[in-house]
Each structure stands twice: as C-alpha cells, then as structure tokens.
C-alpha positions in Angstrom: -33.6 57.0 2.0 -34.7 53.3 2.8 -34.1 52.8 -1.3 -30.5 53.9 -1.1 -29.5 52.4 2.1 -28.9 49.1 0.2 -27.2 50.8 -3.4 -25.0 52.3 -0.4 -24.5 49.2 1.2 -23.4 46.9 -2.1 -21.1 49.9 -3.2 -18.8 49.8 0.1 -19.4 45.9 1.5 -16.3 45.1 0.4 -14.5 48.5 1.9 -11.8 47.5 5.1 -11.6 48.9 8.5 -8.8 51.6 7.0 -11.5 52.5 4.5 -13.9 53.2 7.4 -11.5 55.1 9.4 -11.3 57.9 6.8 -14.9 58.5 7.2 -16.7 61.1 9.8 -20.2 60.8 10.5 -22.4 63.2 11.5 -26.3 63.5 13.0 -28.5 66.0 14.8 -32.0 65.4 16.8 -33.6 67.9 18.2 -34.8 67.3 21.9 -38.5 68.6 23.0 -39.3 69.6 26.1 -42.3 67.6 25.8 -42.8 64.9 23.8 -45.6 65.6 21.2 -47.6 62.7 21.4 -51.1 62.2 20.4 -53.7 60.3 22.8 -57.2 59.9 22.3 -59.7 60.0 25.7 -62.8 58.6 25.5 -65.3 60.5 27.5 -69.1 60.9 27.9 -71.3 62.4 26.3 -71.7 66.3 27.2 -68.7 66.2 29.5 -66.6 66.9 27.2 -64.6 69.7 29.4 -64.7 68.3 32.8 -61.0 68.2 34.2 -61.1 64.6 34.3 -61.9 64.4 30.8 -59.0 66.4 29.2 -55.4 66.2 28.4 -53.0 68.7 29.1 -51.1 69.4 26.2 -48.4 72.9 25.4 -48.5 74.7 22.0 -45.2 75.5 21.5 -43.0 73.2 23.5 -39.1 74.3 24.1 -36.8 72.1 21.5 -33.0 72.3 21.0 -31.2 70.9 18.6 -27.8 68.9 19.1 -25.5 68.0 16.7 -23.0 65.4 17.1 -19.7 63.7 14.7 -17.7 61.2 15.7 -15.2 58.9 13.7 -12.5 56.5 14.4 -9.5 58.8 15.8 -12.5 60.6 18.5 -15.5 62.8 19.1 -15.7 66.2 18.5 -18.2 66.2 21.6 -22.0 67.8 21.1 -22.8 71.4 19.7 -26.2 72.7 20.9 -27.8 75.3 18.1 -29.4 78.3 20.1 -33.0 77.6 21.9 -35.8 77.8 19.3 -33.6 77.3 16.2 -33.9 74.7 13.7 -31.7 72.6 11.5 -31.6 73.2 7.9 -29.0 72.6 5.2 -26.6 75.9 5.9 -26.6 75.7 9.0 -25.8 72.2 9.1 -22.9 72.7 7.1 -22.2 76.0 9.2 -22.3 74.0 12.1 -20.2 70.9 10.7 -17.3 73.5 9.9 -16.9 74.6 13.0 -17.5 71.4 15.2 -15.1 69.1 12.6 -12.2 70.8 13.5 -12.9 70.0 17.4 -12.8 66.1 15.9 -9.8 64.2 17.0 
C-alpha cells in the first residue's frame, strides 16, 4: 500500500473540494479486549514460575469489529459485526451495503 499511496496521490492532487465531496470513505478496526502485547521479564535463574516472575496473559481475548463511513454530506454512524467475527472481503461489502444507505 505505501507504493500506491503516492501513484494515488499525483493522480487526484489536482481534484477540487466538489471532486472530494462525491467520495465516501470507509474503514474498520477491530477492538480487543486486551491488547496483545508482547513483554519480555527478566528473571532468575530457576524461578522461572514464581508469581512475581510471570505475566498474565489470555488466549483468546474478546475482539469486535466496527466499521465506520463518513463523507462530506454526514456519517452513517458505526456498525458493530457480531462478537467473535472477523472482517473479510464479503462481508465488508455486505456490510458497506447496508450501512451506505444510513450515509447522509
């Protein structure tokens, strides 16, 4: 993507503000409930599983995914997928379907 950003950018520099307001954009992130972070604990030798010495961590944390389009005239507001799904191309379009008409 970081190659065509600037193709993308050269093709529509010299697009107006009315050219902009014809366009909708769209994004999704999914939220976690934890955040999956890695973290590295130094410890001493052969206390390797003393309390003090470990990091609490959950193998399958709860995520949603949210979905959100705006453009010039409005929102359309965020659509939440259901618990546990993911985001993949059908559904994204699925999704966009529905939620575009809800765009001002």
């Amino acid at each position: 993507m970081k190659s065509k950003r600037p193709t993308f950018a050269k093709e529509h520099e010299v697009w107006t503000s009315d050219d902009w307001s014809k366009v909708t954009f769209s994004d999704e992130y999914t939220l976690q409930q934890f955040a999956l972070r890695k973290k590295n604990v130094r410890r001493p030798l052969g206390k390797s599983f003393q309390e003090r010495y470990t990091v609490s961590t959950m193998k399958h944390p709860l995520s949603q995914v949210v979905l959100g389009v705006f453009r010039k005239s409005g929102t359309a507001g965020l659509k939440f997928l259901p618990p546990g799904n993911t985001m993949n191309g059908s559904r994204y379009v699925e999704s966009l379907k529905g939620h575009l008409k809800k765009c001002k």
